[in-house]
N, C-alpha and C positions, 0 to 999 in steps of 0.2 A: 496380268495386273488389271488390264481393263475388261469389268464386263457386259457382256451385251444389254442394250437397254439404259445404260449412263445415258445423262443428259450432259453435254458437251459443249465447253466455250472454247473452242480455236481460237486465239488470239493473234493475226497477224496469220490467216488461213493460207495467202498466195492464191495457187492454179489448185489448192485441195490433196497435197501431198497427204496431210492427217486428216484429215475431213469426208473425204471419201472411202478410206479405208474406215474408219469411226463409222460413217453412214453404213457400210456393209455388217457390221457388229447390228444393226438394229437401233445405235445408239442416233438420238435427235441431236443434231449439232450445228452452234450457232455459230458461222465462220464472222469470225469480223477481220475484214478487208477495206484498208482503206484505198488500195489504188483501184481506180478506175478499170484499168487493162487486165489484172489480176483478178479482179470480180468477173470481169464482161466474160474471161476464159474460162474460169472455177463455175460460170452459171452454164456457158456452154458444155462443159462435160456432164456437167449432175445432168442437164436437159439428154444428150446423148447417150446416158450410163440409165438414164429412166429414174434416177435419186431424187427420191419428194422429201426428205427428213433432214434437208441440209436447207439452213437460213439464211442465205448472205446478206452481212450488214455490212453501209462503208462507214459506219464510226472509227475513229481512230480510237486506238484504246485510252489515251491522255482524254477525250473526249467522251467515252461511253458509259453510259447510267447505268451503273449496277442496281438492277432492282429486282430484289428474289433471287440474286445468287446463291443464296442458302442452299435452295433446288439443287445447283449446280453442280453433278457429281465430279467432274473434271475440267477443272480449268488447264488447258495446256497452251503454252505458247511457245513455238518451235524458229528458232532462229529472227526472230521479231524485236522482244524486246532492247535491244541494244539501238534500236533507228526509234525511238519513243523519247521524247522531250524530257525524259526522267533516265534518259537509259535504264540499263537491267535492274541499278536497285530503286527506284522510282516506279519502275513499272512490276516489278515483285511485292513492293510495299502495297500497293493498288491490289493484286495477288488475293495475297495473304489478309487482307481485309475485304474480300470479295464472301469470303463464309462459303467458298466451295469443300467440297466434301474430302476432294486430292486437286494437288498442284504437280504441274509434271513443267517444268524449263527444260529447253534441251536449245543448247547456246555452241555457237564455236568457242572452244579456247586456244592456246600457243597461236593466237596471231598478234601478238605486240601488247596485246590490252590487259592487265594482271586480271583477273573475276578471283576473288575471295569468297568460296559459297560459305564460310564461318559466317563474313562479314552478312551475307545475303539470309542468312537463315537466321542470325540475331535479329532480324526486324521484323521478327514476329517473335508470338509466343503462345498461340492457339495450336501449332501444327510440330507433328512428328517430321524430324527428319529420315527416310526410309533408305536412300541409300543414293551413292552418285555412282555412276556409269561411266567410262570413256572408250571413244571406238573412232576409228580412222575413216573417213566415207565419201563417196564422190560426191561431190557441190555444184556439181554444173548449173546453172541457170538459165532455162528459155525464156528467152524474152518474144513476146507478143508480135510485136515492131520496134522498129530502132526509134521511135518515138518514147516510147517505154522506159529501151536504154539512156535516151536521153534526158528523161525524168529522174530518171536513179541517179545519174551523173552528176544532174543539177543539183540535187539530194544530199547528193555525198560529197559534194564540193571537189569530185576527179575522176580522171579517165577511167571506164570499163574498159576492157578490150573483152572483142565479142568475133565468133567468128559465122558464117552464113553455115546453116545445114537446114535441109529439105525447105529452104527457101525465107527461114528464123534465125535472127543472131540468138547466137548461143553464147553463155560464157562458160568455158571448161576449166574446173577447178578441184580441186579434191583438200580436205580438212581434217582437225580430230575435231571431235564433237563431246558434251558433256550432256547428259542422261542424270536430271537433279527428281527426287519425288518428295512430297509430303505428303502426310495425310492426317487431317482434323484430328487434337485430340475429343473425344466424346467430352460432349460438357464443355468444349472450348468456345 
């Protein structure tokens, strides 16, 4: 679906799970990141891996000026927007009026929270909906420092439980996951 040479807005990028595989497509890609600890690591691997075509920005997305997302052939935001001041449909509404080319969400579901994508795809009317995807997947989390985790904690208002490996708490978790796409109608 994605091809090489997209211009790419990671939304809520992390350590560069999507951003770095996007950066090997050839595609230029703008991670916006807003923690601290998750840029400071996501800058050390592009430095490490030699990636000059990845942008880290720490705008939060409630926060960032779309300007010329028109450009924008893929806007993706991969387990993100649910921690945004709008949650998923606040920050799909932002989305879907960004004027990107494709929209790709890819969100946890069955953990307590209903996600309606009828309800998420009615708030637009510019874009195809292409198809939704679900798949079962590990979720672990490294975290930086426990400083990190204790930013998250503060966050989420409750305990992580994290365990020590090669010297990094980790949180080990596994999920189902939801794979949402659109793409512009022409003329939208």
């Amino acid at each position: 679906m994605i091809e090489p040479g997209w211009r790419v807005l990671d939304i809520g990028a992390g350590t560069g799970a999507l951003a770095i595989p996007l950066a090997s497509l050839d595609c230029p890609v703008r991670a916006l990141e807003p923690s601290a600890g998750m840029r400071d690591f996501l800058s050390a691997k592009l430095f490490s891996f030699g990636i000059e075509n990845v942008k880290v920005l720490s705008q939060r997305w409630e926060d960032f000026q779309m300007n010329g997302e028109e450009g924008t052939d893929l806007l993706i935001a991969c387990n993100s927007l649910h921690l945004t001041a709008g949650g998923i449909a606040g920050g799909m509404r932002k989305a879907f009026s960004s004027g990107a080319a494709h929209i790709a969400l890819i969100t946890e579901i069955n953990q307590g929270v209903p996600i309606d994508f009828k309800e998420i795809d009615a708030l637009q009317n510019d874009y195809d909906f292409l198809f939704i995807k679900n798949h079962h997947v590990d979720s672990s989390f490294h975290f930086e420092s426990m400083e990190e985790v204790e930013e998250l904690q503060h966050f989420l208002n409750r305990e992580i439980r994290v365990l020590q490996e090669d010297g990094r708490p980790v949180q080990r978790d596994s999920t189902d996951i939801a794979i949402v796409w659109w793409e512009r109608r022409r003329g939208g």
